[in-house]
C-alpha positions as CSV (number, residue, x, y, z in Angstrom):
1,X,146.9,103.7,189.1
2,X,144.3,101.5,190.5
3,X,141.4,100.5,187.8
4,X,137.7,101.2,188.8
5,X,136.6,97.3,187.5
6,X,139.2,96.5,190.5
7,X,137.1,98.9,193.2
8,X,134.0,97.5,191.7
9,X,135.2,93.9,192.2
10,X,136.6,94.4,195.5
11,X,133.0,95.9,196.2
12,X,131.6,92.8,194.6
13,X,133.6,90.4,197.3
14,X,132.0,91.6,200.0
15,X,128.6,90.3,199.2
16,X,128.3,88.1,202.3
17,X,129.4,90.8,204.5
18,X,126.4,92.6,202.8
19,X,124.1,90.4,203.8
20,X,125.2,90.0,207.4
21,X,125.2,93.6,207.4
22,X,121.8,94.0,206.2
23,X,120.6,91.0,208.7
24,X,121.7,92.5,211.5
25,X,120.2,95.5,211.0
26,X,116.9,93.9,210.4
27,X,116.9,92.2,214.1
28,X,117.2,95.5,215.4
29,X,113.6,97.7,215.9
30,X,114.1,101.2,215.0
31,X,110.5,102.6,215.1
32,X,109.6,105.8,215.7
33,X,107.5,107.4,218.8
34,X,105.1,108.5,216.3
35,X,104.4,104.6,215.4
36,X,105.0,103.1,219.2
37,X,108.3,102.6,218.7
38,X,111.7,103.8,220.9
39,X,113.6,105.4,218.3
40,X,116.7,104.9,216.6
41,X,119.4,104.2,219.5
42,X,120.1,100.8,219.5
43,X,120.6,100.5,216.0
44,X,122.9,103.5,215.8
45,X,124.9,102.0,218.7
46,X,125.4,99.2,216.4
47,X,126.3,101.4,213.4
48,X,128.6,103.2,215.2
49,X,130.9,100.5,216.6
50,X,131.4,99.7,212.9
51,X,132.1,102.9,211.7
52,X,134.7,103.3,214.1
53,X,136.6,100.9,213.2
54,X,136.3,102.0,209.2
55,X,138.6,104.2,207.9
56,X,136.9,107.5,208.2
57,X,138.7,110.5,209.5
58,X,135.7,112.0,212.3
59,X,132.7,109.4,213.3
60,X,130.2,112.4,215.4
61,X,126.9,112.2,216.6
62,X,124.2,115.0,216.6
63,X,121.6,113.9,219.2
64,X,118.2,115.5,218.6
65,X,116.1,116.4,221.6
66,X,112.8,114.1,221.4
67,X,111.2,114.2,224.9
68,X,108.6,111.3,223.6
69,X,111.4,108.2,223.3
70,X,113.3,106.5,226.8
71,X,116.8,108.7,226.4
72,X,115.2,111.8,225.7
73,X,116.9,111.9,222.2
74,X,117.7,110.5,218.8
75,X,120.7,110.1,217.3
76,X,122.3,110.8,213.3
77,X,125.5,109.5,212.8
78,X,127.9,111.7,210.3
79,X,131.0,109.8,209.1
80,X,133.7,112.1,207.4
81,X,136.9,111.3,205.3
82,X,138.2,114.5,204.8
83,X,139.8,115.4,201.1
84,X,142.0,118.6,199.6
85,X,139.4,120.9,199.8
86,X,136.2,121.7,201.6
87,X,133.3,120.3,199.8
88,X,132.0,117.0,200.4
89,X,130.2,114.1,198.2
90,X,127.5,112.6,200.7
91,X,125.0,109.6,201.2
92,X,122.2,110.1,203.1
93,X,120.0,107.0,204.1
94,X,117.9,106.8,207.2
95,X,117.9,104.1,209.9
96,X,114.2,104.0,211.3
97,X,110.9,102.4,209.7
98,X,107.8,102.3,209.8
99,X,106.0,99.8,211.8
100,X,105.4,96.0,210.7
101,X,101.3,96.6,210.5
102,X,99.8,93.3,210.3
103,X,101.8,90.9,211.9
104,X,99.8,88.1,210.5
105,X,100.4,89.6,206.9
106,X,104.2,88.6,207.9
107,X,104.9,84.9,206.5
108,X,107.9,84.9,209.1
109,X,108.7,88.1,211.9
110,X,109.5,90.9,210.8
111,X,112.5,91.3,212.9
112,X,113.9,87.8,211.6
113,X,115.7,88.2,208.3
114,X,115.1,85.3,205.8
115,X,117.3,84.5,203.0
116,X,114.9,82.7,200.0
117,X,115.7,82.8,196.4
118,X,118.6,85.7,196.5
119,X,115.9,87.9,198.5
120,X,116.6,89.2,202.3
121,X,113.2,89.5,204.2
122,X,113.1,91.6,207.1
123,X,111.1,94.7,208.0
124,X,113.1,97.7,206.7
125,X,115.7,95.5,204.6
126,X,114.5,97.8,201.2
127,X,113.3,101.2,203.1
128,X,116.3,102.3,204.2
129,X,118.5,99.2,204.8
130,X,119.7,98.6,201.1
131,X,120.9,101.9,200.9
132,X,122.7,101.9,204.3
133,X,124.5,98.9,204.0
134,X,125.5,99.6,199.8
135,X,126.9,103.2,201.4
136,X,128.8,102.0,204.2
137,X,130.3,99.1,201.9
138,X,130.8,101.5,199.1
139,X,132.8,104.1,200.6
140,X,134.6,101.9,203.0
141,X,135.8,100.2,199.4
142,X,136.9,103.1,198.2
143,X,138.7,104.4,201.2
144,X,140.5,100.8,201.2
145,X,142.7,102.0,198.1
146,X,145.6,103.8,197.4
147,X,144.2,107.3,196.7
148,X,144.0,110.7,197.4
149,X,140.8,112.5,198.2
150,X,140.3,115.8,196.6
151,X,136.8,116.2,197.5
152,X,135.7,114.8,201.3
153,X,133.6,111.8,201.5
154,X,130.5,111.6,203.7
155,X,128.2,109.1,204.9
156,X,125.0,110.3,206.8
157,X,123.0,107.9,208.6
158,X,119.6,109.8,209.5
159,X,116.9,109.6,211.9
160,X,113.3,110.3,211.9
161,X,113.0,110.2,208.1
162,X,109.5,108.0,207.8
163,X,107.9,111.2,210.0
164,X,108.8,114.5,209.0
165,X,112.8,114.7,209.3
166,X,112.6,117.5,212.1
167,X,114.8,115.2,214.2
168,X,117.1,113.8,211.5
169,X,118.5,116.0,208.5
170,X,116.9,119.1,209.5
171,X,118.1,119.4,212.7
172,X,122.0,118.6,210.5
173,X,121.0,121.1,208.6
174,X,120.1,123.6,211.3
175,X,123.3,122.3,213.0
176,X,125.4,123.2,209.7
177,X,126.8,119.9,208.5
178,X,126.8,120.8,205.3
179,X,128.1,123.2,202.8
180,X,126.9,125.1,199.7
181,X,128.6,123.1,196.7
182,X,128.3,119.6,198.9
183,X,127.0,116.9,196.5
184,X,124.3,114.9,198.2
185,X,123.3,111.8,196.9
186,X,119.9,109.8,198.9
187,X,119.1,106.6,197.8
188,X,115.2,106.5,199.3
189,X,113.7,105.8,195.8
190,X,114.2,103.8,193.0
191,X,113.0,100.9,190.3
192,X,113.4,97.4,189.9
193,X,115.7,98.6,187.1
194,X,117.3,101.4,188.1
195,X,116.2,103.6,185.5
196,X,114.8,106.6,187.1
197,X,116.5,109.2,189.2
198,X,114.6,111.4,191.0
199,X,115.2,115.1,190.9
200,X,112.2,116.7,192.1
201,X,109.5,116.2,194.9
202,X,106.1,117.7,195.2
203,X,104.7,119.8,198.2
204,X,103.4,117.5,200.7
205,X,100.4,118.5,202.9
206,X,98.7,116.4,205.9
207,X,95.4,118.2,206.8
208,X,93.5,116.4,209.6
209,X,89.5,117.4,209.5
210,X,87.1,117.1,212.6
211,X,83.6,117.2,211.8
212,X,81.5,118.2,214.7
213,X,77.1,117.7,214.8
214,X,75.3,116.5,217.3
215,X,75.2,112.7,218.7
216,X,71.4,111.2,219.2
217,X,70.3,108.0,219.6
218,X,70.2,106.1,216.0
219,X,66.3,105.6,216.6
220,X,65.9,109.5,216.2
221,X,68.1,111.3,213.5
222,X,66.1,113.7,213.0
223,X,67.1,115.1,216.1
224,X,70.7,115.0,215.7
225,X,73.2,115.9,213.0
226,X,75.1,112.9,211.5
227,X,78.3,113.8,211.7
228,X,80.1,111.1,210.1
229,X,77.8,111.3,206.9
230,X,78.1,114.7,207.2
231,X,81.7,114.1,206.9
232,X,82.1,111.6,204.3
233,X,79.6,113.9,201.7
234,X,82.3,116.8,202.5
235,X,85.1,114.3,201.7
236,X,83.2,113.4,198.2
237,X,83.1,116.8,197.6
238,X,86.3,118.3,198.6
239,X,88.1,115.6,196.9
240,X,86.3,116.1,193.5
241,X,87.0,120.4,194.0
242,X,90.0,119.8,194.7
243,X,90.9,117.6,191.4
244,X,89.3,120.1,188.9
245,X,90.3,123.3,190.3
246,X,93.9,122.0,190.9
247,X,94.0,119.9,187.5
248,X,97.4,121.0,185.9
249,X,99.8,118.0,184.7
250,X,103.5,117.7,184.7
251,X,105.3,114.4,183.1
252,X,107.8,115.1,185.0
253,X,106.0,113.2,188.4
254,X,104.1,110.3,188.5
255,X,101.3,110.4,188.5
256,X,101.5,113.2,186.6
257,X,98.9,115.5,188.6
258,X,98.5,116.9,192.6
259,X,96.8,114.3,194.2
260,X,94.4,114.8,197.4
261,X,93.3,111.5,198.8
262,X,91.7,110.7,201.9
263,X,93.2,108.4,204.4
264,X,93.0,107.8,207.8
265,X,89.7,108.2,209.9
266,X,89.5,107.4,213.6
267,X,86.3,105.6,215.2
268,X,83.5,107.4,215.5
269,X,81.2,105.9,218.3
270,X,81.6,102.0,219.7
271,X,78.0,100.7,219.2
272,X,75.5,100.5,216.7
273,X,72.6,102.6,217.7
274,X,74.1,106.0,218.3
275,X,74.3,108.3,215.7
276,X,78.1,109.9,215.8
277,X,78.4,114.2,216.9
278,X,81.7,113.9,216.3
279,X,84.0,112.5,212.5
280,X,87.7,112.9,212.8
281,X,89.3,112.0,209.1
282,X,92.5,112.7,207.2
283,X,93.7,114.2,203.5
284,X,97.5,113.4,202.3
285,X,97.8,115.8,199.6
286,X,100.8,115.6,197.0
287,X,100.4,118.9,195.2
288,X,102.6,119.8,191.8
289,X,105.2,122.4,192.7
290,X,103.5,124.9,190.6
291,X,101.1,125.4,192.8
292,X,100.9,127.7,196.3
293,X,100.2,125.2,199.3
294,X,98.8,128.6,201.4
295,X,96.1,128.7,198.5
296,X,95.7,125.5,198.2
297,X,94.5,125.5,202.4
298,X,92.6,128.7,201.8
299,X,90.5,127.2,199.1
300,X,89.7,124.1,201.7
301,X,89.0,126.2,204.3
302,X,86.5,128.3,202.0
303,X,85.0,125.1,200.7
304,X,84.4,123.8,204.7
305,X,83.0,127.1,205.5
306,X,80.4,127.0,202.7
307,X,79.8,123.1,203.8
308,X,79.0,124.6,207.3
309,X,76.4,126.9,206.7
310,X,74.6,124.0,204.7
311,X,74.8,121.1,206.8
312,X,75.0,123.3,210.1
313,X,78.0,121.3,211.4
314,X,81.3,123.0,212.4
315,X,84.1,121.6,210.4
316,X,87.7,122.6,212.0
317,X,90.7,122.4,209.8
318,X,94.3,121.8,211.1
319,X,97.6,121.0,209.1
320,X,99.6,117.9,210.5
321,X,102.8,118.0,208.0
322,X,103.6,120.6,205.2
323,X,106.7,120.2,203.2
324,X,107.2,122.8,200.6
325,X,109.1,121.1,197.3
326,X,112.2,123.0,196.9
327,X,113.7,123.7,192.6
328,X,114.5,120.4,191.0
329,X,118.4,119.4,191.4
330,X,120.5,120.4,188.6
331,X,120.8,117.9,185.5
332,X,123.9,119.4,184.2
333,X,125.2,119.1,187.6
334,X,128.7,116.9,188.5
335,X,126.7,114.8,190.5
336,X,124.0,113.5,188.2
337,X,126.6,113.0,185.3
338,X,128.6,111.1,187.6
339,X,125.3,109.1,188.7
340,X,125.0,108.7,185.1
341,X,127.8,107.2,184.1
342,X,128.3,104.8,187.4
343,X,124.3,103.5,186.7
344,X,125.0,102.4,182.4
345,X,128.8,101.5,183.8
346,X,127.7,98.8,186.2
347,X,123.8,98.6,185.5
348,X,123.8,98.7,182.2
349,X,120.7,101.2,181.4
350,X,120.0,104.7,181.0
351,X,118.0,106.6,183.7
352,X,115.8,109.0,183.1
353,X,115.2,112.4,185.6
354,X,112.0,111.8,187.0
355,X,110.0,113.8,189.7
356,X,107.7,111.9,192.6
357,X,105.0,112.4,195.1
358,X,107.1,110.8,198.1
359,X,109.1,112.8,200.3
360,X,112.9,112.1,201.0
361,X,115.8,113.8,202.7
362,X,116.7,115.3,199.1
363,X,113.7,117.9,199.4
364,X,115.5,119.7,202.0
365,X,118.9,120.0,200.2
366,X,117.1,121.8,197.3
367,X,115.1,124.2,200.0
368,X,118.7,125.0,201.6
369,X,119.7,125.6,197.9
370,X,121.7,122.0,197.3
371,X,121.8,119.5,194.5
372,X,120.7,116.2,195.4
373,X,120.1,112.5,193.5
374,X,117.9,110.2,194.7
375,X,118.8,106.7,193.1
376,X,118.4,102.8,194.0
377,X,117.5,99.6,192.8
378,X,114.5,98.1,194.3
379,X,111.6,96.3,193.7
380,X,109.2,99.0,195.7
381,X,108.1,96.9,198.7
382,X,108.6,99.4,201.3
383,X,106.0,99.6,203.5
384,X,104.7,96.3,202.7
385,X,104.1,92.8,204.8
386,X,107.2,90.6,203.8
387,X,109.2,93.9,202.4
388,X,112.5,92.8,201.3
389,X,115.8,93.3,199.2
390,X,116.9,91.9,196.5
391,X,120.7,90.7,197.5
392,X,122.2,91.3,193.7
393,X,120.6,95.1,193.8
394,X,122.0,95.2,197.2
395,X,125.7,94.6,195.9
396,X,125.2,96.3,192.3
397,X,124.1,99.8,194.1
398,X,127.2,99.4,196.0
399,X,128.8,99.0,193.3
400,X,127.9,102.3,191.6
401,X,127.8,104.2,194.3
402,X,131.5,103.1,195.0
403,X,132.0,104.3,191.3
404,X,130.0,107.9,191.8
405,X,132.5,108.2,194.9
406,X,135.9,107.3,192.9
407,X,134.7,110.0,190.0
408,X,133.5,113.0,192.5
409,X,136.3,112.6,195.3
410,X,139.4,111.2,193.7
411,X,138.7,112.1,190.1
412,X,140.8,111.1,187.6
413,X,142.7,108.2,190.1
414,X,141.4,105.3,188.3
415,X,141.1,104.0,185.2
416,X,138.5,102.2,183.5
């Protein structure tokens, strides 16, 4: 009978091969259309040669239709060691990222990975490449000894995460990858201790406002209507009815209340002296499940209908993203006491079940009516110039995810 401080040190060995992994994966763009980018396909290309030559039973592809990127599509890779019976333990992480932003924020390219001080720089090396690389290295570990698999063991490597998911996991869902009583475990959020994991999301909706008055020349206002003061006054407002009608907490989340926060706002006019007819701005509002995200527009569009009639502009109000939060994952579930135990077992702490504002893949598990963990160790600098990942929380996630995988699909195999 193998031991599990064995898998976990055979896990441990392959720290270099971590780090190349992870390197690799940082010189390759995978930036969505959304962002400028071309997609996904040259870094699943990559990912797929080496999960071809890993020990997994079926390596498929589910290309998504995207008539915006070169190939007309974008790929998600689903890797598959099959087991006794039909369920499956998965890990989801994504493979695209958001864009660099300010390249002069960058102390080196994004694209060129950087070793300093036991941290990996690269653009995407926390947000999603950690969790790739600890999953691949993780299962591939575990499929390296001499066991049997009762449950299947899956490894999901997602597109189109950082914009919606409607190319990535829910098109697999749509396509029926998974299964009721699948365990799904996403790393896309964590601590620099590891001691939260994340069992509920909040709704998510992306309203986009255009503010229409009457352009003039800035010597005359009085023969216009402003329309970008008009919009920022409706922004004030809105913002502040929005906060005390809506003002419920929840300790679960943090912060601990629905949040509507304005965002982005396109250019108005390109000189000086013109007074603007038309102010195009954006809310990203994180709303406490609690709440009904059809009222929650109703109310806005009520509120800009009021502002209309006093500032005689037209106000036009059109959703971008909504994400309705699905019922918090289950914390008497196999999954999170597995999670549990594999986090104190190599980590050394405690987590505690917390909820957030961000979306991940997990929110669509719990719509279709599925458990699912979201765990990591990271310092939070996604989305940041000079993001990176910290290599020992790179080789330590592995290392209990490798465990989570032992206990769910060969239960009982190894001894600790």
């Amino acid at each position: 009978m193998p031991s599990l401080e064995q898998l976990l040190e055979q896990v441990r060995s392959h720290r270099e091969g971590m780090v190349e992994a992870l390197s690799d994966l940082i010189r390759i763009p995978a930036i969505g259309p959304e962002n400028g980018g071309t997609g996904e396909i040259e870094r699943a290309r990559y990912l797929r040669d080496i999960l071809e030559h890993s020990k997994f039973d079926d390596v498929e592809m589910y290309d998504a239709i995207d008539e915006r990127v070169r190939l007309r599509f974008r790929p998600n890779i689903v890797a598959h060691r099959r087991g006794k019976v039909e369920k499956t333990v998965w890990i989801v992480a994504h493979m695209d990222t958001v864009p660099p932003g300010d390249l002069n924020a960058w102390d080196t390219p994004p694209f060129s990975p950087r070793l300093v001080d036991g941290k990996l720089y690269g653009l995407g090396s926390e947000d999603n490449g950690q969790a790739l690389v600890a999953a691949l290295f993780a299962a591939e570990a575990l499929m390296n000894q001499d066991v049997e698999f009762e449950r299947g063991l899956g490894v999901v490597l997602v597109a189109d995460e950082e914009a919606g998911n409607e190319k990535g996991i829910q098109f697999l869902l749509r396509e029926g990858v998974f299964k009721q009583g699948d365990i799904i475990f996403v790393p896309d959020h964590g601590t620099p201790r590891g001691d939260e994991v994340e069992i509920a999301e909040k709704h998510i909706l992306w309203l986009k406002f255009t503010v229409s008055g009457k352009q003039v020349h800035a010597s005359r206002p009085d023969l216009g209507i402003n329309a970008m003061r008009m919009g920022s006054e409706f922004i004030v407002f809105l913002q502040d009815f929005l906060q005390r009608k809506y003002c419920e907490l929840d300790e679960l989340f943090t912060p601990d209340r629905s949040t509507f926060e304005p965002t982005k706002r396109l250019q108005t006019v390109g000189n000086v002296n013109t007074i603007p007819g038309e102010d195009i701005f954006f809310f990203d509002c994180r709303i406490l499940p609690r709440y009904d995200m059809d009222t929650v527009i109703s109310d806005i569009t009520a509120v800009a209908g009021i502002f209309e009639q006093k500032t005689g502009t037209q106000i036009k109000v059109e959703p971008v993203q909504m994400t309705k939060s699905g019922p918090p994952s289950d914390l008497e579930g196999e999954g999170m006491k597995a999670l549990l135990y594999a986090v104190q077992r190599v980590r050394g702490v405690e987590p505690k079940p917390v909820g957030i504002g961000g979306g991940t893949c997990a929110n669509f598990f719990r719509l279709a009516g599925m458990d699912a963990y979201v765990w990591q160790t990271i310092d939070e600098r996604c989305h940041q110039p000079n993001e990176y990942c910290v290599v020992d929380n790179l080789v330590a996630d592995a290392q209990v995810f490798a465990s989570v995988l032992a206990d769910l699909c060969c239960g009982g195999q190894f001894k600790d």
